[in-house]
N, C-alpha and C positions, 0 to 999 in steps of 0.2 A: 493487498499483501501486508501483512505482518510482521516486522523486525523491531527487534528490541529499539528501543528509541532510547534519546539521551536523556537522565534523570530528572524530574523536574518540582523543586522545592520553592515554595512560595516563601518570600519574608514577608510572614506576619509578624505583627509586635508581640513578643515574647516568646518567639520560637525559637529563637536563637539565645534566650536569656542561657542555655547551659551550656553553651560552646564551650565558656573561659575555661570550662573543667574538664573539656578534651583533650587527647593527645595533639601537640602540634600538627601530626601528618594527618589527623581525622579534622582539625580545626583546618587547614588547608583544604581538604578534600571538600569540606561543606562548602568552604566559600567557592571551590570551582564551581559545583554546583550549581550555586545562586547566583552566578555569572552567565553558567549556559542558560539556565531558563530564562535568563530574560530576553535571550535570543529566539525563545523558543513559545512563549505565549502570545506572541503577534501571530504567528503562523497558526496555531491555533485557531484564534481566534476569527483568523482572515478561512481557516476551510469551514471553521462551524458558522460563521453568521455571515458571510458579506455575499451580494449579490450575484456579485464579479465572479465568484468557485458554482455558483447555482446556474449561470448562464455557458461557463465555460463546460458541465456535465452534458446542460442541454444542450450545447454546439455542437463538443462531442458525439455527441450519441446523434445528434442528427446524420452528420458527417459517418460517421458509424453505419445506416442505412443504406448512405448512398453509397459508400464502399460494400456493403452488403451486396445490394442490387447490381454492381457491376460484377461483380465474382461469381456470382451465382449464373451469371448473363455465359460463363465460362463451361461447355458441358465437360462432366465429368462421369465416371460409372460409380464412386461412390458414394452414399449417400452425403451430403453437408453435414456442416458443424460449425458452431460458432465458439470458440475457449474466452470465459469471460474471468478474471479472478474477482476477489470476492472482496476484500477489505479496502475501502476508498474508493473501490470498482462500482457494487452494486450495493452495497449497505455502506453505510456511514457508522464512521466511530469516533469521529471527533466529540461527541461528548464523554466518553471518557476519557481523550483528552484532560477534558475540562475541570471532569471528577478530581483525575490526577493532579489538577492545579489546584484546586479549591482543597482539595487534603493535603497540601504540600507534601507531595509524592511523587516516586516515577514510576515509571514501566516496570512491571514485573511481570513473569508468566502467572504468577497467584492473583493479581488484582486483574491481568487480562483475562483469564477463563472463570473469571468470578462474574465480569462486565458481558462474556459472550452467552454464561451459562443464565443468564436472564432471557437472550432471545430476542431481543426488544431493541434491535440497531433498524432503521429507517430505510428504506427503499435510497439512493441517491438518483438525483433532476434525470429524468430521461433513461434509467434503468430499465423499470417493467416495461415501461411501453418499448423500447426496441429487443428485448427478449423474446417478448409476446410477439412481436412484428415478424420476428427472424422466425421462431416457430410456426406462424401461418405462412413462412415462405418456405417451410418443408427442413427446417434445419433442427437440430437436437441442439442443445445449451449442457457445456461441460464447465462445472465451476473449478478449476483448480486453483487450490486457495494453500498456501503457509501454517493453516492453521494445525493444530495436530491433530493427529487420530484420536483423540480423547475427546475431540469438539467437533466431531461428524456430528452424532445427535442435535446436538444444540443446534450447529448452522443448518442442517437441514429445517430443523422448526422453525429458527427465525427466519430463512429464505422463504419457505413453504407459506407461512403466516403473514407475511407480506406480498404474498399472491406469486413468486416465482416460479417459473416454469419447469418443471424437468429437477423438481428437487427434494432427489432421492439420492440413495445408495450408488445408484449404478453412475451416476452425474456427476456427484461430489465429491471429489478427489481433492483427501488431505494431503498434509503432510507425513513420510516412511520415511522416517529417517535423515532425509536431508530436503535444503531447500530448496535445491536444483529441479523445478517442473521440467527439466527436459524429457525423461524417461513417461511422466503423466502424459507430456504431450502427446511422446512420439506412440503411448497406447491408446491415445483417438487416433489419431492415422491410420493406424492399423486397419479400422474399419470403416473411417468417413473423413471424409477430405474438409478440411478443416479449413472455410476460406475468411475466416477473421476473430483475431485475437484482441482482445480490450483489458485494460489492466493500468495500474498509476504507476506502472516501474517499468522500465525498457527490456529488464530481465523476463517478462510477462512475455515478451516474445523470444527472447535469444539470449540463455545465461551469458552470452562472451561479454555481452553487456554490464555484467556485472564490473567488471575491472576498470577499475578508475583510476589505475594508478599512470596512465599515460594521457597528460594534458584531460585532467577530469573525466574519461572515456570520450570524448568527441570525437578523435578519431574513427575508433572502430562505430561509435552512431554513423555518421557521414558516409561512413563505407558501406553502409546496409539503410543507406538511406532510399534505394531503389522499395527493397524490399519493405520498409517499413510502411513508407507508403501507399504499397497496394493493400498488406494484410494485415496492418495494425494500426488501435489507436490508442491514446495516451491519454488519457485524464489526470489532473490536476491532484498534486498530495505535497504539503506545502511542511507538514509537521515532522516528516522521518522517510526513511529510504536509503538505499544504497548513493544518492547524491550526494546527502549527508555524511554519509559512514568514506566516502573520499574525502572528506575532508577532515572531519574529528580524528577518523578512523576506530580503533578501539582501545580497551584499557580504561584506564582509571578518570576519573571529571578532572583533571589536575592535568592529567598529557592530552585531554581533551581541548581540555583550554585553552593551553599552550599549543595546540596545534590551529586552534580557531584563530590564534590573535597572530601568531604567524602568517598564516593563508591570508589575513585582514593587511597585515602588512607589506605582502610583495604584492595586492592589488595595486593598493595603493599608490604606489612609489609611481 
């Protein structure tokens, strides 16, 4: 999944040499900035290169199977379906991440469909092979992905070119308008029983998921902790998310901050 992530500016020496000639509230704004991202290139760095996010995919996804196999074990009259989403999901984009540190930059939708209109994001540990596995068990693969309707093309080429399954038109379901997959989901339903969902955000199964605003969401997880269970799995995303956005929330790097060091302070206590 896709959401705007928090800005991320590297101090290099000299890139700050022009601050003194900013306005105070933009000379503020930089330094929140360079504040968050240092929060924020460990995680990076920890989904693009350590072991620990490469093994926790392939757990995943194994664990993924055998939820597979017992559901499917469930007769039903419509055909299966597996709803996989697509960013952190099934291809990797933590290098540009990485891009975005090393150019002292953030997220923008301009530098994100620059990075997707390449095509060239990597399969993640344990992907193809349990896509390919769910298809020789008679299931269709529906990608629904945040991405917008303007990067159908692209992610079908980069899914397709990395050997995924079922990655066409009729499969790959963007973004209309909003972020809410519930409406993509409930039009798999429609035609194939859908008995497992895979995605690095809890909203991959159940937008209520999305609200964090009561004790971080853990309630309403816990309460659908039956359900998750059976028809979903979670894969690791370390760098952005609606976990994140409970707590920065949104707005400027400055109420960002100040929300960070806040939240850092009534742990603590």
């Amino acid at each position: 999944m896709r959401i705007p992530v928090i800005p991320l500016l590297v101090p290099v020496l000299g890139l700050w040499s022009c601050t003194a000639q900013l306005p105070v509230a933009a000379d503020a704004e930089a330094a929140a900035a360079r504040e968050l991202v240092t929060q924020n290139v460990n995680a990076a760095l920890y989904q693009n290169a350590s072991a620990e996010v490469a093994w926790l995919y392939e757990q995943g996804y194994a664990h993924a199977r055998l939820k597979l196999n017992a559901n499917l074990a469930v007769p039903d009259s419509l055909p299966p379906a597996v709803i996989v989403d697509v960013d952190e999901t099934v291809l990797d984009n933590s290098p540009y991440e990485l891009e975005n540190i090393r150019a002292g930059r953030g997220y923008s939708p301009e530098t994100w469909k620059a990075w997707t209109a390449r095509a060239e994001a990597k399969p993640l540990p344990g992907a193809l092979d349990f896509l390919n596995y769910a298809v020789s068990r008679g299931c269709s693969v529906f990608y629904i992905t945040n991405r917008d309707a303007d990067e159908l093309e692209v992610t079908i080429a980069n899914l397709a070119g990395q050997g995924f399954p079922m990655a066409d038109k009729e499969h790959v379901l963007t973004m209309q308008g909003t972020s809410d997959k519930t409406a993509r989901r409930d039009s798999v339903r429609r035609t194939h029983r859908v008995v497992l969902l895979v995605g690095d955000q809890l909203t991959d199964f159940d937008q209520v998921l999305k609200d964090r605003s009561a004790d971080l969401g853990l309630p309403s997880m816990y309460m659908m902790s039956s359900r998750l269970s059976q028809s979903f799995i979670l894969l690791p995303n370390s760098t952005y998310g609606y976990w994140r956005d409970g707590i920065t929330g949104k707005g400027a790097a400055v109420e960002k901050r100040d929300r960070v060091r806040s939240f850092i302070e009534q742990r603590v206590r």
